[in-house]
C-alpha positions as CSV (number, residue, x, y, z in Angstrom):
1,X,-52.7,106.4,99.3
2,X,-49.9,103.7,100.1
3,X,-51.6,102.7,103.1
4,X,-54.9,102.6,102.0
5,X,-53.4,100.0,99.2
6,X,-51.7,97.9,101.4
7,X,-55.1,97.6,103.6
8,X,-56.6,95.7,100.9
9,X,-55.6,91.9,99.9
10,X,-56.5,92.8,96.3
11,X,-54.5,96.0,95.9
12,X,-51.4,94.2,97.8
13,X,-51.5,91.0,94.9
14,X,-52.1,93.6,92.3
15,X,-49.0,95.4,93.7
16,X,-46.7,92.3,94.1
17,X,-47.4,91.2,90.3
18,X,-47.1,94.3,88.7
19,X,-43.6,94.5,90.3
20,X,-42.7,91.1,88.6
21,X,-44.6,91.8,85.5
22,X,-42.1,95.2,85.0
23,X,-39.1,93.5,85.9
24,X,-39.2,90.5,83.4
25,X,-40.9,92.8,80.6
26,X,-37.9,94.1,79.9
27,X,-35.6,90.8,80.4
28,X,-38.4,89.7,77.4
29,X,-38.0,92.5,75.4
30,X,-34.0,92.2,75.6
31,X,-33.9,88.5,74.7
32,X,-36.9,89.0,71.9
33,X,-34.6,91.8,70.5
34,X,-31.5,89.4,70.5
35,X,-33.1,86.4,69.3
36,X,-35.4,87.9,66.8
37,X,-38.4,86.1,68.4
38,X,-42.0,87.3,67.3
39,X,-43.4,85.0,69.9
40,X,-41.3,86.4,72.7
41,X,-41.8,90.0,70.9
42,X,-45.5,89.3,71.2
43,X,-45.4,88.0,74.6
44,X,-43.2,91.2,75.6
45,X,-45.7,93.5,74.7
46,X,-48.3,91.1,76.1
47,X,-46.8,91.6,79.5
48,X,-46.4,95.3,78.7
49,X,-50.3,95.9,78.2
50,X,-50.3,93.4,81.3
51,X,-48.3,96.0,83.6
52,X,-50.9,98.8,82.1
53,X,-53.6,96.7,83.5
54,X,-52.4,95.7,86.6
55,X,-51.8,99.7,87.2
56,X,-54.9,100.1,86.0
57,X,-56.7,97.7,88.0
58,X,-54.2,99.0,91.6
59,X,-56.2,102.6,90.5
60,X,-59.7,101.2,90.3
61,X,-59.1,98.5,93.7
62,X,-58.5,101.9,95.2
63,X,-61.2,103.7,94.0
64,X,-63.8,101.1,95.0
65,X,-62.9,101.6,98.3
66,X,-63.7,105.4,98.4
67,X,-67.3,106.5,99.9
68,X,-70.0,108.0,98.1
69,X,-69.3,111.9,98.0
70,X,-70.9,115.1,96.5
71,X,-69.4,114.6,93.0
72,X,-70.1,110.8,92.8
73,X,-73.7,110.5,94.9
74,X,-73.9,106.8,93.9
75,X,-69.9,106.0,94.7
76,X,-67.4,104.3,92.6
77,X,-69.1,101.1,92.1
78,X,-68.7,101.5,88.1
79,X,-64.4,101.9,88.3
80,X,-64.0,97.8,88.1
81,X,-66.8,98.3,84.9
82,X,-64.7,101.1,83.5
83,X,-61.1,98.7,84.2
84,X,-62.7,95.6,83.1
85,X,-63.4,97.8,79.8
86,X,-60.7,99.2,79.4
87,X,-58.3,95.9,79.9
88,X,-60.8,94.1,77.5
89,X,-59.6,96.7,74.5
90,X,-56.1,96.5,75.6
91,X,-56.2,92.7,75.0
92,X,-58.4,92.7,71.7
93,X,-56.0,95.8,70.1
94,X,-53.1,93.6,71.1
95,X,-54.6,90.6,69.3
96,X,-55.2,92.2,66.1
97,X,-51.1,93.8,66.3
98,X,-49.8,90.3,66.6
99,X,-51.9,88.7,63.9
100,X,-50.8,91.2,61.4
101,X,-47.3,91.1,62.5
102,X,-47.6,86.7,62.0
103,X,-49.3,87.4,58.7
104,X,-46.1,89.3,57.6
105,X,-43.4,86.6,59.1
106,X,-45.5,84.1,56.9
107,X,-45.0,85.9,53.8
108,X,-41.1,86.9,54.9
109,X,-39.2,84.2,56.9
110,X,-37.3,85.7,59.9
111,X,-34.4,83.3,61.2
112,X,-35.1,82.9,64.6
113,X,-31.6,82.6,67.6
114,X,-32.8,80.0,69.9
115,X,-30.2,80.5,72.7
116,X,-31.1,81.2,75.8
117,X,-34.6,81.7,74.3
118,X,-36.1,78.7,76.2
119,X,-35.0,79.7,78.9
120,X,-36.3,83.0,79.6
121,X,-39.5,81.6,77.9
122,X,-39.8,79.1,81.1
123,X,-39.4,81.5,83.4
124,X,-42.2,83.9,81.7
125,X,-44.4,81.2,81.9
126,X,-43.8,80.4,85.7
127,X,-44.2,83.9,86.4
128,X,-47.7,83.6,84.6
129,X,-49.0,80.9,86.5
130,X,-48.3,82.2,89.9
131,X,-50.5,85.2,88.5
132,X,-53.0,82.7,87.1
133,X,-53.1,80.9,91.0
134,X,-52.7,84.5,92.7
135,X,-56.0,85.7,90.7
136,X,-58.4,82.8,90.4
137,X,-59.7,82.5,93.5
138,X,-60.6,86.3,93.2
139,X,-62.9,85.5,90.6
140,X,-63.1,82.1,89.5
141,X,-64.7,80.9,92.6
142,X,-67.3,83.4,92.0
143,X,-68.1,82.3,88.6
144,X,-68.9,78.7,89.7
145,X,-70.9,80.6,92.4
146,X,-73.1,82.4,90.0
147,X,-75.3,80.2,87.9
148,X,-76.6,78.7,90.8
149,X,-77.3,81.8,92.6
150,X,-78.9,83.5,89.6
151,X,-81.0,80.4,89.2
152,X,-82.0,80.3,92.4
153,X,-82.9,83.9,92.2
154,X,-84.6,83.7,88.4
155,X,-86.5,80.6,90.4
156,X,-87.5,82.4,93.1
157,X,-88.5,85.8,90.9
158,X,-91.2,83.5,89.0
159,X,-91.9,82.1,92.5
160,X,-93.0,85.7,93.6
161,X,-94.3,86.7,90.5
162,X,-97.0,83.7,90.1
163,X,-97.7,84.4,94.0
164,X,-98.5,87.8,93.4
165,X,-100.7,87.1,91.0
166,X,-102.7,84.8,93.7
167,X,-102.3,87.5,96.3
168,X,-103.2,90.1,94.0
169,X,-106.9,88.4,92.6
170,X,-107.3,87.4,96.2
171,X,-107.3,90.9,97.3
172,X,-109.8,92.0,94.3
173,X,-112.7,91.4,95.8
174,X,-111.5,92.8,99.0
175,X,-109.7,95.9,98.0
176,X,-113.2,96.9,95.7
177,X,-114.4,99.0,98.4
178,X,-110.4,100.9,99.0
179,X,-111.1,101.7,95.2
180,X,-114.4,103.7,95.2
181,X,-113.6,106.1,98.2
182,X,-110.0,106.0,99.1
183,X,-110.5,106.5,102.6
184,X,-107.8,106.6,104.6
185,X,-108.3,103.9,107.5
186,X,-109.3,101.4,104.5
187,X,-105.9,102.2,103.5
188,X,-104.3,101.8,106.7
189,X,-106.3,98.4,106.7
190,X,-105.1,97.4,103.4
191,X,-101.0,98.7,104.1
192,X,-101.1,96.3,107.4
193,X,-102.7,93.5,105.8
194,X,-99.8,93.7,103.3
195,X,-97.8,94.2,105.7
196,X,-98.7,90.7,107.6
197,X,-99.0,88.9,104.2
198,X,-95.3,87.1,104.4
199,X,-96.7,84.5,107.0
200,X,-97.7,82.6,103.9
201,X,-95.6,80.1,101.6
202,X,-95.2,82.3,98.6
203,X,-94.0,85.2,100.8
204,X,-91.4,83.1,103.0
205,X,-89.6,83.0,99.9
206,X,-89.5,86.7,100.2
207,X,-88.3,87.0,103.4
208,X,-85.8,84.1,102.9
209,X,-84.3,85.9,100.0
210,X,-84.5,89.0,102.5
211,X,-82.4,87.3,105.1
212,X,-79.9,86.5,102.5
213,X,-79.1,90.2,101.4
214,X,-77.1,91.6,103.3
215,X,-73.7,93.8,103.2
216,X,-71.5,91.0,103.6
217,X,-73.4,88.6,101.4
218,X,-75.0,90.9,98.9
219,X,-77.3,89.3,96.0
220,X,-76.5,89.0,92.6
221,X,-78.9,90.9,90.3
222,X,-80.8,88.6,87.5
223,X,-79.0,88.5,84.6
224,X,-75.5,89.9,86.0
225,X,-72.3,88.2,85.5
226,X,-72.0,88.4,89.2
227,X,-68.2,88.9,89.1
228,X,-65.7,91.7,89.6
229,X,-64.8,92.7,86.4
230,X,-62.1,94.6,87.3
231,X,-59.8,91.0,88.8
232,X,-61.5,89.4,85.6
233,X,-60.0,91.8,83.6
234,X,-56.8,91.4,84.6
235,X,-56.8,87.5,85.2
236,X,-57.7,87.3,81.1
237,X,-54.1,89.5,81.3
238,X,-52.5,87.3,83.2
239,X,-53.9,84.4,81.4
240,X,-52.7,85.5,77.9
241,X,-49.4,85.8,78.8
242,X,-49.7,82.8,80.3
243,X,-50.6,81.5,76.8
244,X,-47.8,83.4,75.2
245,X,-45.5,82.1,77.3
246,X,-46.6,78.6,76.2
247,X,-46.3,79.4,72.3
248,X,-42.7,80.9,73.1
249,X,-42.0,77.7,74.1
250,X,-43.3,75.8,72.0
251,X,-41.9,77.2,68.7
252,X,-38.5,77.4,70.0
253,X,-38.0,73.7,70.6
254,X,-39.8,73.2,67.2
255,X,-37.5,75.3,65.5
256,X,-34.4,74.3,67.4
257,X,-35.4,70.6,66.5
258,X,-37.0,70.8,63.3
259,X,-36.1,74.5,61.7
260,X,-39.4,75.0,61.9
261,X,-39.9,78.5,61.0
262,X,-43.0,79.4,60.7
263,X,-44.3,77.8,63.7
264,X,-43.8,81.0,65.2
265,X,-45.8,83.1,63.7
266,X,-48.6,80.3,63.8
267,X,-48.6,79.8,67.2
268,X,-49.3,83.7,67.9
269,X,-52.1,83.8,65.6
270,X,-53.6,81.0,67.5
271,X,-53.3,82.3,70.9
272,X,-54.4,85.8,69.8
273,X,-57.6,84.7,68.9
274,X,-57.9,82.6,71.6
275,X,-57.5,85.8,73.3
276,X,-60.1,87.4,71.4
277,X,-62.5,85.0,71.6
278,X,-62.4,84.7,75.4
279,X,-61.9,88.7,76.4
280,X,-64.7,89.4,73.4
281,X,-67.6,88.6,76.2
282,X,-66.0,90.7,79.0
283,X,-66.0,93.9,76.6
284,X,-69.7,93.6,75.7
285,X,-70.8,93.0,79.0
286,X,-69.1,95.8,80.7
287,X,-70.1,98.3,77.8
288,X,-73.5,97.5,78.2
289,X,-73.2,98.3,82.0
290,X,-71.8,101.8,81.2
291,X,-74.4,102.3,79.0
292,X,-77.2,101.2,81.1
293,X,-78.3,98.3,79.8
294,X,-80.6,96.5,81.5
295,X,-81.0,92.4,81.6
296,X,-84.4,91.6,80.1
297,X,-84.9,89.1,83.5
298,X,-84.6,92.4,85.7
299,X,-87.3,94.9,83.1
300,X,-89.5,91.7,83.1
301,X,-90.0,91.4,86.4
302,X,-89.6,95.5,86.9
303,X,-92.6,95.9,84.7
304,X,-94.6,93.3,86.6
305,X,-93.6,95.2,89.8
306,X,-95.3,98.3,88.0
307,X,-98.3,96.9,86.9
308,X,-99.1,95.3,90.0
309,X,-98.4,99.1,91.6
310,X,-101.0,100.2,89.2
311,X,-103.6,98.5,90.8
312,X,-102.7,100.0,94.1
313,X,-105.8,101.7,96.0
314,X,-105.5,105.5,95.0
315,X,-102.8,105.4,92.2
316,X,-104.4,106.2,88.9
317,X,-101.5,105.8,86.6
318,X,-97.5,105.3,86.9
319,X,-96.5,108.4,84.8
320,X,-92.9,107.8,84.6
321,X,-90.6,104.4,85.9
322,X,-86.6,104.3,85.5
323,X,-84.0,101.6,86.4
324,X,-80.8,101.4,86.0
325,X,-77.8,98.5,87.1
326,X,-75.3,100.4,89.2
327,X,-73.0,97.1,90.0
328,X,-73.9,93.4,89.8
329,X,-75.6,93.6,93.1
330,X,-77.1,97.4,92.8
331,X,-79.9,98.5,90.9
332,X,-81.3,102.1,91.0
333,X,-85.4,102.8,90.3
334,X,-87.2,105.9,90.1
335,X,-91.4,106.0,89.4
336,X,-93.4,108.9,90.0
337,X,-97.3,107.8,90.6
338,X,-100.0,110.0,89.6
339,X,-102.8,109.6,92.8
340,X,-106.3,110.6,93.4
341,X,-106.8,113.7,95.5
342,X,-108.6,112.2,97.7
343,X,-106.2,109.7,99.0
344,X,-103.3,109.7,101.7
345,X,-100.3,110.5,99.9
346,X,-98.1,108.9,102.7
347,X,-100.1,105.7,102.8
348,X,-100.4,105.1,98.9
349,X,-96.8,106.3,98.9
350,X,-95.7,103.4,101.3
351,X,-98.3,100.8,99.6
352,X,-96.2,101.6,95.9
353,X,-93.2,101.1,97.9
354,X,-93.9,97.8,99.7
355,X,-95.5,96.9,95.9
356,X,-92.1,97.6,93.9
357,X,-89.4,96.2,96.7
358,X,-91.3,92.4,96.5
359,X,-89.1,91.6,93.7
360,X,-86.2,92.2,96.4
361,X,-84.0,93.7,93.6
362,X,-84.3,97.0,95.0
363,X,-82.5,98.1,98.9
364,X,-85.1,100.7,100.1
365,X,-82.3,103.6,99.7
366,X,-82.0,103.1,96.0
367,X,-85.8,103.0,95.2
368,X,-87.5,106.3,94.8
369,X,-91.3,107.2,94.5
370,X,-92.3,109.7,93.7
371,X,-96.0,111.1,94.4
372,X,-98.3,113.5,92.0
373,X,-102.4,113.8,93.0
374,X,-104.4,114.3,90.1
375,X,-108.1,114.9,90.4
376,X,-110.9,112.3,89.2
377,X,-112.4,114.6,87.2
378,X,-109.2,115.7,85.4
379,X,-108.1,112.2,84.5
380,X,-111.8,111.5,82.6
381,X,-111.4,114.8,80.6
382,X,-107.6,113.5,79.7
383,X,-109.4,109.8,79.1
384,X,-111.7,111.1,77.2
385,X,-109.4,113.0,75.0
386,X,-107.6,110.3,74.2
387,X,-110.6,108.1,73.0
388,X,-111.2,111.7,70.9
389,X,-107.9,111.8,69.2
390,X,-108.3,107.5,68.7
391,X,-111.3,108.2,67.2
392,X,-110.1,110.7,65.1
393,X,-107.0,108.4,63.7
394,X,-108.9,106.1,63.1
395,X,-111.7,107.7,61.0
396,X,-108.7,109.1,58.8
């Protein structure tokens, strides 16, 4: 386990701070003890829930690098979803704690013993920034990243869409004859015409944003945050205490100077809900993940996808269609197809396939179809039913 820790950068700066963070939690809790300090008490247990992250995010940067196995088919993407989560509460419980412990100062005064207090609140706060510098680039550089990528992508989506439109009444006329009889060379005919179809404008886009995707450079879904949730969640960490650190500082020179008082407890209702209000967003978004949420941008242009399928030579109706956002760059699809007996199930499989995997959100391993024939004659009587039971609503 050590060494598989120490073979990633992330788990090594995870490591490295979390040693720091234990070390000077306790010089923080000493001096807050001494001094009587609720900013340095709040900042203590600020860096404690900090340490329980940083553990927490070591656990999930090892996890994420663990292959897919027989108990976890799709692999641990969701453990930086889970830690992002799980930090978010951490900081929001810790928020609500040190406003109702300020609320009490302000209606009881506590004298607060300034020496040496500045002091160890300086050195808090330089510990804090090296995390703040250690962490950003892990995320931050990302972020800026994002809104162009997505725009790009949400750009090129409508792109696709509009020209698939064009493609598909182009085709109509042409594909007229595939409907009637299904044969199967006028569905070979139609699968390599498809197939050659990316030599136009509309389709370069395609295989531009094809070229793009790759392991090393993998695209960020429509609608994702596009981030690692897991380093996000721990920068917020680092960044409240950062924060905390400033308010310990603050309020002591204000009371050493001025007696100030209740400075204190102001300044830590302040930066708690600064906290809240920045960590609030990280909470939602990962709980929506966990619960399989899925950005309207993505079922839009899913649904599209599906309708356009509908259309394919052979397929009668889409009878079922799932997706699902594994990570910010995974999505996972399931549709099973009803199909006329007559046609090639192979070849209408494949033409659904290519039909679905044009909006590029899906890698060929995480999109499954699935293939049912029906009869002609069956789907009229099941038609035909359900004009009867229309009919029979609708008189009542």
């Amino acid at each position: 386990m050590f060494k598989r820790l120490i073979s990633d950068k992330d788990s090594v700066r995870i490591f490295i701070f979390l040693i720091l963070n234990i070390i000077f939690m306790f010089v923080e809790f000493l001096y807050a003890y001494l001094s009587n300090s609720l900013s340095l008490l709040s900042d203590a247990f600020h860096m404690l829930f900090d340490c329980a992250s940083l553990f927490m995010g070591l656990i999930a940067s090892y996890y994420l690098k663990f292959p897919p196995n027989e108990q976890f088919t799709y692999g641990y993407n969701r453990v930086e979803f889970l830690s992002g989560f799980g930090n978010s509460i951490f900081l929001i419980c810790v928020s609500f704690i040190v406003v109702t412990e300020a609320i009490e100062r302000f209606v009881t005064v506590h004298t607060i013993d300034t020496e040496n207090l500045l002091l160890v609140s300086v050195l808090g706060l330089l510990i804090n920034v090296v995390g703040i510098f250690l962490f950003d680039d892990r995320w931050n550089d990302k972020q800026q990243a994002v809104p162009s990528s997505q725009s790009q992508n949400q750009n090129q989506n409508q792109t696709k869409f509009k020209s698939q439109d064009q493609i598909q009444k182009q085709n109509q006329k042409q594909d007229q004859s595939l409907i009637k009889n299904h044969k199967t060379l006028e569905l070979k005919a139609t699968l390599e015409k498809s197939q050659k179809k990316p030599s136009n404008k509309s389709n370069n886009v395609f295989s531009n944003q094809i070229a793009t995707k790759s392991p090393n450079n993998p695209i960020v879904l429509p609608g994702m945050n596009g981030t690692n949730e897991n380093i996000e969640g721990i920068w917020f960490h680092v960044l409240s205490d950062a924060l905390g650190s400033v308010a310990v500082v603050i309020s002591t020179i204000l009371v050493k100077k001025y007696g100030w008082y209740w400075i204190d407890p102001l300044c830590s209702i302040v930066i708690s809900c600064f906290i809240f209000i920045s960590v609030y967003p990280l909470s939602i978004r990962t709980s929506k993940v966990m619960k399989q949420y899925v950005p309207p941008s993505l079922s839009h242009g899913f649904n599209k996808a599906i309708a356009d399928a509908k259309n394919v030579p052979g397929v009668i109706d889409i009878s079922d269609s799932n997706i699902w956002v594994l990570s910010n760059t995974v999505l996972i699809g399931t549709i099973v197809c009803i199909v006329d007996e007559e046609c090639d199930l192979q070849l209408t499989r494949k033409m659904v396939r290519s039909t679905i995997e044009k909006t590029h959100y899906f890698e060929p391993k995480n999109l499954t179809v699935q293939i049912q024939r029906q009869s002609k004659s069956l789907s009229l009587i099941n038609d035909l039913n359900q004009r009867t039971e229309f009919g029979n609503d609708k008189e009542k």
